[in-house]
N, C-alpha and C positions, 0 to 999 in steps of 0.2 A: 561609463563604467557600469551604472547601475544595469542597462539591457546585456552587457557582455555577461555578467552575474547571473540575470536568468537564461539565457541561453547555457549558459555550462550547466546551471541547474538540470537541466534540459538534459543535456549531456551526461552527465553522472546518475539520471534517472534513467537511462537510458540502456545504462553497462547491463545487462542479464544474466543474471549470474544463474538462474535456473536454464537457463538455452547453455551456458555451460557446463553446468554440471552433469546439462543431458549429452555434449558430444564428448565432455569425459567419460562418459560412460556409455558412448556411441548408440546414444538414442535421441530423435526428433523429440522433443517433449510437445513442440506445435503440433505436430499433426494430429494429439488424440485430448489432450487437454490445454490447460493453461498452462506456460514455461515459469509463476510465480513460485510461493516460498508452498503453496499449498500442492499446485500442481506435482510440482516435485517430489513431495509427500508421496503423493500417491501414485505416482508413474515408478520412482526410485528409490523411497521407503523413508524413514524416520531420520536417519543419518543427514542424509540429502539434505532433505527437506527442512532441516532445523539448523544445517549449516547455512543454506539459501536466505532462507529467515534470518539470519544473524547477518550474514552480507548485505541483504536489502536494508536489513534498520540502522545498518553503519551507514549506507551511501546517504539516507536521509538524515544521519546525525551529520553527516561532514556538509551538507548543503544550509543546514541550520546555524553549522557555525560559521559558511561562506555569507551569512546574512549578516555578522557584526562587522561587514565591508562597507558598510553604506548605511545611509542616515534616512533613504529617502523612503518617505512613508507606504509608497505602491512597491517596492522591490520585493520586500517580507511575503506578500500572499502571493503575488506573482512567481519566487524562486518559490514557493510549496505549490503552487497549481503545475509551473514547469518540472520539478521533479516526478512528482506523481506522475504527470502527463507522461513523462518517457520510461517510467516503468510499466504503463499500460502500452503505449504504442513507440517501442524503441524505434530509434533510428536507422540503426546496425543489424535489425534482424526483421526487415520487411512490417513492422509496426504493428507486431504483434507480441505481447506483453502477458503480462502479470495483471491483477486486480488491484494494485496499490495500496493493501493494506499494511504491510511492514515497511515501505519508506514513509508512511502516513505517521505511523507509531515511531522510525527513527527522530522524525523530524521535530516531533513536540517532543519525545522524550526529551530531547535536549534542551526544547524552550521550557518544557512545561512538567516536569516531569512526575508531580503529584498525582496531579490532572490526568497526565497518560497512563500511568499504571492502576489510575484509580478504574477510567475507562475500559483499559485492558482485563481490569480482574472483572468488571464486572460483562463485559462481552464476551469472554472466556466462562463463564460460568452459566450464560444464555447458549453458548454451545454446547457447553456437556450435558445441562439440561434438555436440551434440543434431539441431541443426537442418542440422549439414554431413553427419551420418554416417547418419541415421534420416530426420528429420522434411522435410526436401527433395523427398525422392523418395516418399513413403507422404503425407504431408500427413493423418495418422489419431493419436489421440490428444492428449495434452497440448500445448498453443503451448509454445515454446521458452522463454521468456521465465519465465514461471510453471512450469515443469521443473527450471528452474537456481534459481527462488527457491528450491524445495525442500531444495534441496542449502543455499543458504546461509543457510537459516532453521535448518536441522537444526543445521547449523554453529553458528551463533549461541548456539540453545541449548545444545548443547553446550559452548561458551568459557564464558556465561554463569552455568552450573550452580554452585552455592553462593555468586553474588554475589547477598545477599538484597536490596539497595536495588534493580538492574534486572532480575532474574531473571523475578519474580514477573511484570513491565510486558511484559517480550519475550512470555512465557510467553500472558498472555491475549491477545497482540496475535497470535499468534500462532495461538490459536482460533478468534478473531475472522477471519482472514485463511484460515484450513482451511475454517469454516464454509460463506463466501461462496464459495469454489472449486469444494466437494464441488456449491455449487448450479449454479454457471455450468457445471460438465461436467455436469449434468442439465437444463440448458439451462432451469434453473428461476431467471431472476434476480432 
C-alpha cells in the first residue's frame, strides 16, 4: 500500500495545471518558459498565474492528507519528494514541469502550517526586496520569486532541524526543488 501511495503521489504531482491553463488559452507555455504557477504569471498574466498557484498548492495539500494512510515512517518524505518530483517533471506532458514551489508550500501548509506561512512571509518579502532594490533595474540573474524561495526554504530547514517525522520530507523535497532550479538556470529543463 505504502509504494502505491507514492506513486499516486507521483501522479497527482504530475496533473499541470499551467500546461493547462496555457492550451486553455491556446498557448505552449513549454516552449518559452516554465509551465509552473510562475511561468504562467508571466506568459498569461496575474489571473492565470494565481489561479495555477492555488491549483498546485491544493494538489500538494491532498498528497499530505494521502499521508495519514499509512504509518510507515519512509512513506511521509518519499510521498513529498514524489509530488514535487512530478510537478517538475510530469508524466503526461514529456517531463517537463514547474519548479515545485507551490506543491512544496501545499504540502506543509497542511502538515505545518505556522511554519509554512511563517516561511512563506518571510521568502515573499526577500522577493519584493529583491526585485524593488536589484532585479527591476538589471533584470540579470535569479526571478524574484525563486530568490526568496531560497531564503524560505533555508528557513524551513532550519525550524525543521531534529523534527525526525517532517525533517527528513522537507529535506528531500528540497533536493528535489535544488535539482530542477540548478537545471532551469542552465536553461536545461
Amino acid at each position: 500500500m505504502d509504494a502505491v501511495l507514492v506513486v499516486l503521489a507521483y501522479l497527482i504531482g504530475s496533473v499541470p495545471f499551467g500546461i493547462v491553463a496555457g492550451k486553455l488559452r491556446g498557448i505552449d507555455l513549454t516552449q518559452r518558459d516554465v509551465p509552473g504557477a510562475s511561468g504562467t504569471f508571466r506568459q498569461l498574466g496575474p489571473a492565470w498565474g494565481t489561479a495555477v498557484a492555488v491549483l498546485d498548492v491544493l494538489k500538494g495539500m491532498l498528497v499530505a492528507y494521502l499521508t495519514g494512510f499509512t504509518d510507515a515512517p519512509w512513506t511521509l518524505p518519499l510521498m513529498a519528494a514524489a509530488l514535487v518530483a512530478g510537478h517538475n517533471w510530469p508524466i503526461y506532458f514529456g517531463f517537463r514541469g514547474g519548479g515545485g514551489i507551490a506543491p512544496t508550500v501545499g504540502f506543509f501548509l497542511w502538515m505545518l502550517p505556522q511554519l509554512t506561512l511563517t516561511a512563506m512571509a518571510l521568502g515573499l518579502t526577500v522577493a519584493a526586496l529583491y526585485w524593488q532594490l536589484y532585479w527591476k533595474r538589471t533584470r540579470r540573474s535569479l526571478y524574484p520569486i525563486p530568490a526568496g524561495a531560497v531564503v524560505g526554504y533555508l528557513y524551513a530547514l532550519f525550524a525543521l532541524w531534529g523534527k525526525p517525522q517532517v525533517f527528513p520530507a522537507f529535506l528531500l523535497v528540497s533536493v528535489v526543488v535544488a535539482i530542477r532550479g540548478v537545471r532551469m538556470m542552465r536553461n536545461k529543463w
